[in-house]
C-alpha positions in Angstrom: 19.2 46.1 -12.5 21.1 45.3 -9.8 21.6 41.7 -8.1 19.3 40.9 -5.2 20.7 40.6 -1.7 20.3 37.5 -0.2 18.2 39.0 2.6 16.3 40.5 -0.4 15.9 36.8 -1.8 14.7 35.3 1.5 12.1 38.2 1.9 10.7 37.9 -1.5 10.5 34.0 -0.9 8.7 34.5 2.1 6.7 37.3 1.8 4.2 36.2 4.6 7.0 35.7 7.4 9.7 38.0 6.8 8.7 41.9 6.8 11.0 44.8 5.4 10.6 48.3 7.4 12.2 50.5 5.2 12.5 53.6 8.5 13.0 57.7 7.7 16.3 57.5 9.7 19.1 55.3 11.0 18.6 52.9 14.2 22.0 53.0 15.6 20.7 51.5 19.0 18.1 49.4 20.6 16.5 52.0 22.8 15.7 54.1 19.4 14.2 51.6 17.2 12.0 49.9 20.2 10.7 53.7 20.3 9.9 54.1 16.8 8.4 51.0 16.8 6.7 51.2 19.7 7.5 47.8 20.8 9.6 46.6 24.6 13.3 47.1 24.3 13.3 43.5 24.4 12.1 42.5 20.9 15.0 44.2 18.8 17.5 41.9 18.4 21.8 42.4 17.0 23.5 40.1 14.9 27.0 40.1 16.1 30.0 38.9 14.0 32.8 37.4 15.7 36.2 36.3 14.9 37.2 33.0 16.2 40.2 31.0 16.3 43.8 30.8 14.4 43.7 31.2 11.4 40.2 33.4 11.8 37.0 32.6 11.0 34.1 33.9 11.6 30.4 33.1 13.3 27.3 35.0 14.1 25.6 35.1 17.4 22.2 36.4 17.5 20.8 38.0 20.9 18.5 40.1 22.2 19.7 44.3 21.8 19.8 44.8 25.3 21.4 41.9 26.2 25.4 41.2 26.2 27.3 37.8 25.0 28.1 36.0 28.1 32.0 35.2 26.5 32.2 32.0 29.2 29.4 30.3 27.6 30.4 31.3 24.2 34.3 30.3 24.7 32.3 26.8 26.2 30.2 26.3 22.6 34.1 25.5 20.7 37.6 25.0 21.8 38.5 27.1 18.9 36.8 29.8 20.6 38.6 31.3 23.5 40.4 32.9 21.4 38.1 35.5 19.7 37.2 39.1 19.3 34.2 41.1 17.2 34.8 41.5 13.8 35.9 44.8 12.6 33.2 46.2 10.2 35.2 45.7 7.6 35.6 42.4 8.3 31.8 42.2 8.7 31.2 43.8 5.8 33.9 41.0 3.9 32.2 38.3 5.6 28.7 39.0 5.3 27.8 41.7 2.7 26.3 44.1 5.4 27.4 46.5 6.7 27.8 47.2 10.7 24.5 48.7 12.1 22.2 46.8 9.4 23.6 43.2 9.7 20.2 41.3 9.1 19.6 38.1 11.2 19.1 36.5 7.7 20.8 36.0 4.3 24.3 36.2 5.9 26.0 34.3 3.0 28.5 31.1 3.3 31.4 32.9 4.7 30.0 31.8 8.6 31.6 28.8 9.5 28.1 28.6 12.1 25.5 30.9 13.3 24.1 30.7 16.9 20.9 32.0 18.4 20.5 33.0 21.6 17.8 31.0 23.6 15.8 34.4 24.9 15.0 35.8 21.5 12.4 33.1 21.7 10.4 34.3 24.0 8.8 36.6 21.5 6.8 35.5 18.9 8.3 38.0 16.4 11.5 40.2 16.9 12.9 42.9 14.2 16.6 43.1 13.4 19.1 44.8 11.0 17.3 45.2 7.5 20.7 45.3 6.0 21.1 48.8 5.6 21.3 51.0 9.0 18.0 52.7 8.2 15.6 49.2 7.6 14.8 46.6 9.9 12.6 43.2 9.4 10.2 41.5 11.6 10.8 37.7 11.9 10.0 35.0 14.1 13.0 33.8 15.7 12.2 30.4 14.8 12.3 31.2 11.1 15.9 32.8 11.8 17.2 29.3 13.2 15.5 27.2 10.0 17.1 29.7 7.0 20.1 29.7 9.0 20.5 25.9 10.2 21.6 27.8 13.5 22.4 26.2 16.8 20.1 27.2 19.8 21.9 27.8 22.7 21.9 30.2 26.3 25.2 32.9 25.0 23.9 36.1 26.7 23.7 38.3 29.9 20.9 40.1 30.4 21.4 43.9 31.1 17.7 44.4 33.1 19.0 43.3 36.6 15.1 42.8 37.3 16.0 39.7 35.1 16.5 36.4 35.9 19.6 35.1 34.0 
């Protein structure tokens, strides 16, 4: 038998607040898997991996699918950080065990020097995010994502609706 994942781990330790949706076919964008759902657009949410500094290391930012990392406030977060650029999948795939498409918000390994989550994800009680495969998902609360990840809360993103306020 093979070795759990840690996303696998954290969903079988917490059966009652992390969901697996095992989906017939891939989600390779936002718009899709808020229509297979059935759900707003604004309750899928990436997990982006980034490469930071010199020598490179690596950090998650968590956001909203249809929103875009404000780079300003990120380069602001660290020093280290205006120099920086998203990890190449295999990269992500190096750093985190997932690959690119199914990144979960969750169970990202040690490899991270720090995760941050991006203030609007909680305005919904529960978003879904990569499942760690391209054709899963989960449904989380977003506070749940900061606790198993000890992540730092903070305002990283632009939203894309312009009926938004930023």
């Amino acid at each position: 038998m093979a070795a759990l994942t840690p996303l696998q781990t954290l969903v079988r330790a917490h059966p009652e607040r992390i969901q697996y949706l095992p989906l017939a076919q891939e989600m390779p964008t936002t718009a899709d898997a808020a229509r297979v759902l059935q759900i707003a657009e604004s309750r899928i949410i990436k997990t982006c991996i980034i490469g930071v500094g010199k020598p490179k290391t690596f950090v998650a930012a968590i956001l909203r699918g249809v929103d875009r990392i404000d780079w300003k406030k990120f380069e602001s977060l660290s020093p280290g950080y205006k120099k920086h650029s998203f990890a190449s999948p295999e990269e992500a795939l190096l750093v985190t065990g997932y690959h690119t498409g199914g990144t979960p918000p969750i169970g990202l390994g040690d490899q991270l020097t720090q995760v941050y989550v991006d203030a609007r994800i909680f305005e919904q009680d529960e978003v879904y995010g990569g499942g760690g495969e391209k054709h899963s998902l989960i449904r989380i609360a977003p506070n749940m994502i900061q606790e198993l990840n000890h992540a730092i809360v903070c305002n990283i993103s632009i939203a894309t609706d312009p009926n938004e306020k930023q």
